[in-house]
SEVEXVEX-278110 format. One line per field, with one value per atom (N, C-alpha, C): x, y, z; residue in one letter; atom name. Coordinates in steps of 0.2 Angstrom, whole numbers, plus 5000, padded with zeros to 4 digits. Layout:
<atoms>
xx = [X | ...]
yy = [Y | ...]
zz = [Z | ...]
res = [A | ...]
atom = [CA | ...]
</atoms>
This chain:
<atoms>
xx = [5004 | 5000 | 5004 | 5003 | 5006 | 5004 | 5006 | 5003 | 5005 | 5004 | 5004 | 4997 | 4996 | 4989 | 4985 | 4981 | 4975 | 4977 | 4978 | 4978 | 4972 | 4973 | 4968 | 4967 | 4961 | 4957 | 4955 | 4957 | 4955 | 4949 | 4941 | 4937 | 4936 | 4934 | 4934 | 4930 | 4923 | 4918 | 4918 | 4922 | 4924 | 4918 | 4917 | 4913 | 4915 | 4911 | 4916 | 4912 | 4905 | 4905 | 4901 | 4903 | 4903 | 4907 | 4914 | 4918 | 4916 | 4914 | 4913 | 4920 | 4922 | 4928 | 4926 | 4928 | 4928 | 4933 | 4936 | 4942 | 4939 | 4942 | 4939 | 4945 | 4945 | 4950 | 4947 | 4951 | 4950 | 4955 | 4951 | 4953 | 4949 | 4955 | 4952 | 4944 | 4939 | 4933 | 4930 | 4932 | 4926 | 4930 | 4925 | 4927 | 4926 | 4929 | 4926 | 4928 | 4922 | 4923 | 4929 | 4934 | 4940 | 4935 | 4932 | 4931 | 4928 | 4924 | 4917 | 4915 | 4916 | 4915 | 4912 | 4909 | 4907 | 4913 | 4916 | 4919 | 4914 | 4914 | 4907 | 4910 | 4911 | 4914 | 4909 | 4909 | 4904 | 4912 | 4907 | 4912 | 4914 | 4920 | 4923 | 4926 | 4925 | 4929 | 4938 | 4941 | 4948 | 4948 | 4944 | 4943 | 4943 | 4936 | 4933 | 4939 | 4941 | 4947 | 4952 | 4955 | 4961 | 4957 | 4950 | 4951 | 4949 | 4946 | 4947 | 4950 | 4960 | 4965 | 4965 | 4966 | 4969 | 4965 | 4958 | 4955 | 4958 | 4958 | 4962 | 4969 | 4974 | 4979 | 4979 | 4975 | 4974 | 4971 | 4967 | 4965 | 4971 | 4975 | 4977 | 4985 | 4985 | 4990 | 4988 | 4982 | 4978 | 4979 | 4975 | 4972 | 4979 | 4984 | 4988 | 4986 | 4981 | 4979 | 4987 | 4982 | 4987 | 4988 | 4980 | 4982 | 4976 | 4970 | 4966 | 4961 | 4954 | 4952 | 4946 | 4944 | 4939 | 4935 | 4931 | 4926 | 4929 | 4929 | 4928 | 4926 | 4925 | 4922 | 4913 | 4910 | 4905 | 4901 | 4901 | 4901 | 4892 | 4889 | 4880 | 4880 | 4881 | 4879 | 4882 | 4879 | 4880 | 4888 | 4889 | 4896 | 4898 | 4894 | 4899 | 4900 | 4896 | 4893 | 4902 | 4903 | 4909 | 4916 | 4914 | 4919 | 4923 | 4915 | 4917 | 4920 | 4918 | 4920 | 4925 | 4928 | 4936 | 4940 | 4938 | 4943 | 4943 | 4938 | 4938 | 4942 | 4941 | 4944 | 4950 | 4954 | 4961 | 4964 | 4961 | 4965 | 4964 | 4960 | 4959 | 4968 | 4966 | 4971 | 4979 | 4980 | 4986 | 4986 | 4984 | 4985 | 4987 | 4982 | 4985 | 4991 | 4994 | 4999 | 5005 | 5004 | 5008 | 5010 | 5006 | 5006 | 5009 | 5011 | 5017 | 5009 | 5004 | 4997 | 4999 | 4995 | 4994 | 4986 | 4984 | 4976 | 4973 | 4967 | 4964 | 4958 | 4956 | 4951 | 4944 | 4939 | 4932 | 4929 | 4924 | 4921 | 4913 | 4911 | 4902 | 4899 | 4898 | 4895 | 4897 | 4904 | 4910 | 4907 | 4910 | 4906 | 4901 | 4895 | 4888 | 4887 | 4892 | 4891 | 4895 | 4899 | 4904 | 4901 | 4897 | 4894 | 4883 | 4882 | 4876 | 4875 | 4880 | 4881 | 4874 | 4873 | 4870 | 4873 | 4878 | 4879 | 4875 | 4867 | 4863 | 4860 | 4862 | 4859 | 4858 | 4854 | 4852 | 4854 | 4856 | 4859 | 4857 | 4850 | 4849 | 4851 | 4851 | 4854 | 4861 | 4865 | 4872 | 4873 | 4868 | 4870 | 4867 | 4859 | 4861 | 4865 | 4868 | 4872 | 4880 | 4882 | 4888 | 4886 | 4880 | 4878 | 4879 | 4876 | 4876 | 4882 | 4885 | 4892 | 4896 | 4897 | 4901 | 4898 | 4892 | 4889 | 4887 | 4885 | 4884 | 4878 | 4876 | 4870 | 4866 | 4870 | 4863 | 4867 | 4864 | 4868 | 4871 | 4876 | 4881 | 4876 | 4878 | 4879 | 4878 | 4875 | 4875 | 4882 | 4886 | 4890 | 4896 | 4898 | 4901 | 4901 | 4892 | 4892 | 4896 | 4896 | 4897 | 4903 | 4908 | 4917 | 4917 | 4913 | 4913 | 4913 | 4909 | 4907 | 4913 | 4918 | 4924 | 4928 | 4928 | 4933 | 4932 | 4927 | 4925 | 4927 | 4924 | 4925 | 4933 | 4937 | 4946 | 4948 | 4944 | 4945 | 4943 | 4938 | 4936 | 4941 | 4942 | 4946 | 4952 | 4956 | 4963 | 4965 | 4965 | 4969 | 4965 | 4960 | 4955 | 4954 | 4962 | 4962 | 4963]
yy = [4994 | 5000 | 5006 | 5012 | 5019 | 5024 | 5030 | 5035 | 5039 | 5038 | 5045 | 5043 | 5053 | 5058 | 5053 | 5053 | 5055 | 5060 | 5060 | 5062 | 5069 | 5076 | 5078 | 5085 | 5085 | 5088 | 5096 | 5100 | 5105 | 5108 | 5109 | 5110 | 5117 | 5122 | 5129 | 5132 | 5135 | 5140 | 5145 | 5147 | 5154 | 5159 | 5165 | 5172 | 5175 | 5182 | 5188 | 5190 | 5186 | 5189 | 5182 | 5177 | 5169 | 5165 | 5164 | 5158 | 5154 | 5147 | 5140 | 5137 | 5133 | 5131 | 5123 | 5118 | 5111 | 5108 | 5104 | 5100 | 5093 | 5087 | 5080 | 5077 | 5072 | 5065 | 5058 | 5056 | 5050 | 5044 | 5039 | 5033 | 5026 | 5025 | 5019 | 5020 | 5019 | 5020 | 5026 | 5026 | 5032 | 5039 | 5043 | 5049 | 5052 | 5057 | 5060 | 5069 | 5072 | 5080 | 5082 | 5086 | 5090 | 5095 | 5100 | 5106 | 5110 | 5114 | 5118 | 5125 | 5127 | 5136 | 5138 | 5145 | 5151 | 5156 | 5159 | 5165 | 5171 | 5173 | 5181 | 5187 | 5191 | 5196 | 5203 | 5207 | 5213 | 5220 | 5225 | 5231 | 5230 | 5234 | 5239 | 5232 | 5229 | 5223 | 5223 | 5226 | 5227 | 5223 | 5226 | 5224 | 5217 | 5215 | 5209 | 5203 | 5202 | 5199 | 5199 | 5202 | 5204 | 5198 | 5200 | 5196 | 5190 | 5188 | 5181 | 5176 | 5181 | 5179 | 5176 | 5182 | 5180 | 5175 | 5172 | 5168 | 5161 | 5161 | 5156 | 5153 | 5157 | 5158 | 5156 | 5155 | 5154 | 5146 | 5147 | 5138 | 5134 | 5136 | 5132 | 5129 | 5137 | 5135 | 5132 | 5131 | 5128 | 5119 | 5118 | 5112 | 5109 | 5112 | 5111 | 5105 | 5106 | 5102 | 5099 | 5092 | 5090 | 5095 | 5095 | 5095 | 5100 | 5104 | 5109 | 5109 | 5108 | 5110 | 5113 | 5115 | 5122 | 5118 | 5122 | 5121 | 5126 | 5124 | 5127 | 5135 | 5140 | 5146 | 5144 | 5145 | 5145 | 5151 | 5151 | 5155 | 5157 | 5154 | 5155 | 5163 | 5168 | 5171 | 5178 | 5183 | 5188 | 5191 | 5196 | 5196 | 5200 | 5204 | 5208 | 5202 | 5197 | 5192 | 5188 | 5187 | 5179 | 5185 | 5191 | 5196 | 5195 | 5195 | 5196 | 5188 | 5185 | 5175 | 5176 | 5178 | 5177 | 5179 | 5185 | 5189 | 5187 | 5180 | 5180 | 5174 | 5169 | 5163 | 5165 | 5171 | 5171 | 5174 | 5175 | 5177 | 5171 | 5167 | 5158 | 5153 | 5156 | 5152 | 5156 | 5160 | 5163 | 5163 | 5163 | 5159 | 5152 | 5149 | 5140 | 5139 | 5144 | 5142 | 5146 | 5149 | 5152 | 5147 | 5144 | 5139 | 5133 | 5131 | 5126 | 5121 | 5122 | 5116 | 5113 | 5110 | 5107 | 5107 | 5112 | 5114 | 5109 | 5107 | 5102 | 5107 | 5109 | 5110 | 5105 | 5104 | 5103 | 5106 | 5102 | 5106 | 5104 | 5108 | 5109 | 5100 | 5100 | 5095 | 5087 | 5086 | 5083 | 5081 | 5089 | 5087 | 5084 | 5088 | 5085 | 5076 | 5075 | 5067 | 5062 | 5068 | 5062 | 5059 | 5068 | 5065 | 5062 | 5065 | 5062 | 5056 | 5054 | 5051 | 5054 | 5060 | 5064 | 5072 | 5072 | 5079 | 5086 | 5082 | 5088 | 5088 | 5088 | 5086 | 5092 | 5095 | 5101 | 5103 | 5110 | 5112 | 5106 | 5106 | 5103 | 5095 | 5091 | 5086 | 5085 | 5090 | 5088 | 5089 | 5094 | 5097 | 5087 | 5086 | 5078 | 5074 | 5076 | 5068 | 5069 | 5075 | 5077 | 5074 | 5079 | 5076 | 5068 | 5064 | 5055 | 5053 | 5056 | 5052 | 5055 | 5062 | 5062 | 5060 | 5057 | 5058 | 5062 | 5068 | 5072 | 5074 | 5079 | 5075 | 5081 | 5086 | 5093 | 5093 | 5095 | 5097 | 5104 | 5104 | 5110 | 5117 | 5122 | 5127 | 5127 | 5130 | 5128 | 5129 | 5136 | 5136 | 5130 | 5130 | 5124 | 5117 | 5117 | 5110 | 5110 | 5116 | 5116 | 5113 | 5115 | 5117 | 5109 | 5105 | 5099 | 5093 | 5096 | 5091 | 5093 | 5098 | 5099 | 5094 | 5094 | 5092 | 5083 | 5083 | 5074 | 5074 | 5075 | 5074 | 5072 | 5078 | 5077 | 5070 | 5068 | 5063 | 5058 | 5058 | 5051 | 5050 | 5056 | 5054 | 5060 | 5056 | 5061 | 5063 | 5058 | 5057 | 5061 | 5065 | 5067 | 5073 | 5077 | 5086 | 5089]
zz = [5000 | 5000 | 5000 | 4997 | 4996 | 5002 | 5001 | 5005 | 5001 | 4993 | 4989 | 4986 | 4989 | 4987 | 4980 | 4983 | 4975 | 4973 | 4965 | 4960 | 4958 | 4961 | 4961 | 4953 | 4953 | 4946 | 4948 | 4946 | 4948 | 4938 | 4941 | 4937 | 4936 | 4931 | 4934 | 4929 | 4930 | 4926 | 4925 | 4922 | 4923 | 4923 | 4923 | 4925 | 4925 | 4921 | 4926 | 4931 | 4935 | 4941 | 4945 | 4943 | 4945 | 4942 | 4947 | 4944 | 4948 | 4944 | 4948 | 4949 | 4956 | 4955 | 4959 | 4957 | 4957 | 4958 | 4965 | 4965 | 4967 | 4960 | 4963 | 4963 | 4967 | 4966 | 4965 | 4960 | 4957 | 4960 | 4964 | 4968 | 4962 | 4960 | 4954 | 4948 | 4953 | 4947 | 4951 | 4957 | 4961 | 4961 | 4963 | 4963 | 4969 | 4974 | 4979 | 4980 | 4981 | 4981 | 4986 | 4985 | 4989 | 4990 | 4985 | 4985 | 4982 | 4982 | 4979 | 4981 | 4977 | 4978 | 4973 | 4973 | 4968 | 4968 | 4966 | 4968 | 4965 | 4969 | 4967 | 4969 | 4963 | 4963 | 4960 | 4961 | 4960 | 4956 | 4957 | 4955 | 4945 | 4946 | 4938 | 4935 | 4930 | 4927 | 4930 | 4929 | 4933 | 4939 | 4941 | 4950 | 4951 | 4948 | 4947 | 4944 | 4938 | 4937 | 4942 | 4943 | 4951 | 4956 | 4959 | 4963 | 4963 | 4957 | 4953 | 4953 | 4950 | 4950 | 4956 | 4960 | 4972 | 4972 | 4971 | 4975 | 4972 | 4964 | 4962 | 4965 | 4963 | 4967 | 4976 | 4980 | 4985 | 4985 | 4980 | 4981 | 4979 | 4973 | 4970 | 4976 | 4980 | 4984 | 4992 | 4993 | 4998 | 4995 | 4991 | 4987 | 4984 | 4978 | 4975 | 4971 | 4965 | 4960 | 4955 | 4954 | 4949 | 4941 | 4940 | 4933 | 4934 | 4928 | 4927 | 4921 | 4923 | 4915 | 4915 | 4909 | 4909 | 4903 | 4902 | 4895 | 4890 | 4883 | 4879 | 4877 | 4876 | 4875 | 4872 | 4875 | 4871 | 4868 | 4860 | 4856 | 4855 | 4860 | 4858 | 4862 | 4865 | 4870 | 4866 | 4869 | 4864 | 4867 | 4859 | 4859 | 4866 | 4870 | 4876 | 4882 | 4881 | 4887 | 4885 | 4877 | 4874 | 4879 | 4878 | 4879 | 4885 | 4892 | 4897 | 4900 | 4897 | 4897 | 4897 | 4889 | 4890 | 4893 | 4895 | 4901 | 4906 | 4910 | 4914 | 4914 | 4906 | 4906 | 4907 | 4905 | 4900 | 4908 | 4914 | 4920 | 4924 | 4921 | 4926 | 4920 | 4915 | 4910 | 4916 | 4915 | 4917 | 4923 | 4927 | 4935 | 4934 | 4933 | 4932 | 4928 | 4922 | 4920 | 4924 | 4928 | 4932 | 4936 | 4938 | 4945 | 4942 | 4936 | 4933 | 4930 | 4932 | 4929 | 4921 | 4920 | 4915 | 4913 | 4907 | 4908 | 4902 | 4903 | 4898 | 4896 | 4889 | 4888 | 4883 | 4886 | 4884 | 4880 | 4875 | 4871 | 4877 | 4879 | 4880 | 4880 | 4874 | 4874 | 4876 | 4877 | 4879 | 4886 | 4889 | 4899 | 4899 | 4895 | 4898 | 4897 | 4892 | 4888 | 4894 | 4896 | 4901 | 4910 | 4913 | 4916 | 4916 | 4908 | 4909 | 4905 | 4901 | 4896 | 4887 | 4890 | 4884 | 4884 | 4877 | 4875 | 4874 | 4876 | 4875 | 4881 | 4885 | 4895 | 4893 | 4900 | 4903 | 4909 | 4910 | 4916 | 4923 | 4924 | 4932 | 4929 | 4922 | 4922 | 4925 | 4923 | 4925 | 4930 | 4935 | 4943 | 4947 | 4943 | 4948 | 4947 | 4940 | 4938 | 4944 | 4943 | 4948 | 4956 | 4956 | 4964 | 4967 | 4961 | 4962 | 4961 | 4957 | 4953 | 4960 | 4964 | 4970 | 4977 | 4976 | 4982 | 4987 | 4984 | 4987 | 4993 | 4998 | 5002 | 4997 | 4994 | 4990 | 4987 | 4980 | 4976 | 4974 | 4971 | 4971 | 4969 | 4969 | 4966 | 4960 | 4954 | 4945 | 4946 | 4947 | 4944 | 4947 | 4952 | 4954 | 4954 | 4952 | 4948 | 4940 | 4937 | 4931 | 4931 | 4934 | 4936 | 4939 | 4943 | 4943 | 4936 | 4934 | 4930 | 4926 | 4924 | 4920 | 4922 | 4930 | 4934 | 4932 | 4934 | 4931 | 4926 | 4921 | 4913 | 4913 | 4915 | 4913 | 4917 | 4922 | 4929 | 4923 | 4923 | 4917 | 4912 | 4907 | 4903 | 4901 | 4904 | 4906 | 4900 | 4894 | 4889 | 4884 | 4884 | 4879 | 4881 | 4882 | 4881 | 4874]
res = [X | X | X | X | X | X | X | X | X | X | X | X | X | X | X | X | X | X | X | X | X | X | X | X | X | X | X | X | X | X | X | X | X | X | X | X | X | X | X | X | X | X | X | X | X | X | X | X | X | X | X | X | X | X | X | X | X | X | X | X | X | X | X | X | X | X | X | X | X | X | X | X | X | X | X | X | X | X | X | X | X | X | X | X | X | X | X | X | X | X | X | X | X | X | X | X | X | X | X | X | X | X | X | X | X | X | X | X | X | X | X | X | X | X | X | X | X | X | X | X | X | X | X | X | X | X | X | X | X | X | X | X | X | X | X | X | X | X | X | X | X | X | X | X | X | X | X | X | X | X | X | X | X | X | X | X | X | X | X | X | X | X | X | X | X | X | X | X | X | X | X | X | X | X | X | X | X | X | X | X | X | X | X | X | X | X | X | X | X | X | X | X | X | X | X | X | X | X | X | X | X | X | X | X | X | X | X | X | X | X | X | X | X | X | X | X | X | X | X | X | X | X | X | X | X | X | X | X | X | X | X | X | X | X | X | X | X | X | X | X | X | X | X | X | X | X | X | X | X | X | X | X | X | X | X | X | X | X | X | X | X | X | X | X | X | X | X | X | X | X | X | X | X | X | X | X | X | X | X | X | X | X | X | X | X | X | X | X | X | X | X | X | X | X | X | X | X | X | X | X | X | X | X | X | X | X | X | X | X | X | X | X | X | X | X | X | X | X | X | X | X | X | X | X | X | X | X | X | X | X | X | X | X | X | X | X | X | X | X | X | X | X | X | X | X | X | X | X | X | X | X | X | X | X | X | X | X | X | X | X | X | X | X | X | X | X | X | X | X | X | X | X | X | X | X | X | X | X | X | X | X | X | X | X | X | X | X | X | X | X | X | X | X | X | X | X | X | X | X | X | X | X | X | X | X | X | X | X | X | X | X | X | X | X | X | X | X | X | X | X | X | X | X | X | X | X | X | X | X | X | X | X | X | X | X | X | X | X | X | X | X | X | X | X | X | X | X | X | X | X | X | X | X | X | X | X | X | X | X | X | X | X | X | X | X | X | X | X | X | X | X | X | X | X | X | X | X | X | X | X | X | X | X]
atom = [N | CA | C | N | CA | C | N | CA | C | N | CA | C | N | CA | C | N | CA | C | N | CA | C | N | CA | C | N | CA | C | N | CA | C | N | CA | C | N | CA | C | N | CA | C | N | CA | C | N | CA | C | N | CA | C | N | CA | C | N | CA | C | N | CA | C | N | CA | C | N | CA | C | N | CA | C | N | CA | C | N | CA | C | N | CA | C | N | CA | C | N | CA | C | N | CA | C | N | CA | C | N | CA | C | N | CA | C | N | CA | C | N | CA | C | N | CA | C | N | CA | C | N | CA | C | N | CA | C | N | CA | C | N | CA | C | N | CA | C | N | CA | C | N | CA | C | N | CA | C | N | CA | C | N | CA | C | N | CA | C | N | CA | C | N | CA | C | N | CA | C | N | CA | C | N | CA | C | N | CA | C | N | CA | C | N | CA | C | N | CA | C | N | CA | C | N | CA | C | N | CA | C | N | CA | C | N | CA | C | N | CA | C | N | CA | C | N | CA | C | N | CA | C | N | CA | C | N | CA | C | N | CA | C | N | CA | C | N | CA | C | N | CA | C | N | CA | C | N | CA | C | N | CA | C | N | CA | C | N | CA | C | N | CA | C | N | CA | C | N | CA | C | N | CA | C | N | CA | C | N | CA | C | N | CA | C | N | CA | C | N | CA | C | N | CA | C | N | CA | C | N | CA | C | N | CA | C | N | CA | C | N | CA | C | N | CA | C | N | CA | C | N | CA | C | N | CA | C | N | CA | C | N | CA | C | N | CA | C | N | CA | C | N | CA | C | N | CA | C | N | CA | C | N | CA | C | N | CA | C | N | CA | C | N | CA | C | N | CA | C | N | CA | C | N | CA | C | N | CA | C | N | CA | C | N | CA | C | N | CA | C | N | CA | C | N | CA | C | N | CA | C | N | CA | C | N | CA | C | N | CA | C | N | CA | C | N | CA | C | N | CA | C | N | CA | C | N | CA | C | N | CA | C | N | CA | C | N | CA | C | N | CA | C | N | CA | C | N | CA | C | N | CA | C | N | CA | C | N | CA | C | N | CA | C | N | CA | C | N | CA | C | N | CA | C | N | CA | C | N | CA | C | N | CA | C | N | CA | C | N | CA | C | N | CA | C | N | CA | C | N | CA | C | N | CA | C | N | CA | C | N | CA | C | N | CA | C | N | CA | C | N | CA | C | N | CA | C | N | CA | C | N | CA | C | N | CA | C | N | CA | C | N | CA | C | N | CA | C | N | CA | C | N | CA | C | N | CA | C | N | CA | C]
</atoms>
């Protein structure tokens, strides 16, 4: 028997005024929650990013994940909404690669198929499939279910960033 850690998944939704944040570990087929947050941030977009960065930066040095992955940008929402996504994704991106990570990206359809085993699930499908699949007693937050089911997804299939 060893005494080296689970292997841990760091999940992340990004926002620019709800970042979902998700850490699981994988122990052979099972999975089990480390960690679940919203990060909620108000005020001037400057602001908001900065302290996006600090909270990430603080989990990542609490938690210290193996590896990192997000979803894909999704291009359905209108262009100032994909705007503020990016800039929220592109300050989650440059912290984790700060931190030495290794970040895997998802396409949308991808997570939902991995933990619903349907690409066209719906939001509260994936918040129960997460809830079940980790055992949860309630289920997450949307946005931290989101960052969950990221987090699963790469858990499930390391090799398909």
């Amino acid at each position: 028997m060893t005494d080296r850690p689970l292997p841990l998944v760091l999940g992340i939704d990004p926002g620019s005024s709800r970042t979902g944040v998700g850490i699981v570990a994988r122990d052979g087929t099972r999975y089990r929650l480390v960690h679940q947050e919203v990060i909620r941030v108000e005020g001037e977009m400057a602001d908001r990013l900065v302290r996006i960065r600090a909270r990430l930066a603080e989990l990542l040095a609490e938690h210290r994940p193996d590896v990192a992955a997000m979803e894909d940008v999704f291009y359905g929402h209108s262009v100032p909404s994909v705007v503020k996504l990016a800039q929220a994704r592109g300050v989650a991106l440059v912290t984790l690669a700060e931190a030495g990570l290794t970040i895997a990206s998802y396409p949308p359809a991808l997570v939902k198929r991995a933990v619903t085993g349907s690409g066209r699930a719906d939001k509260p499908q994936v918040t129960r499939m997460v809830t079940a699949i980790l055992g949860l007693a309630a289920p997450p937050q949307a946005d931290a279910a989101d960052a969950l089911a990221v987090a699963l997804c790469h858990a499930m299939h390391p090799e398909g960033a």
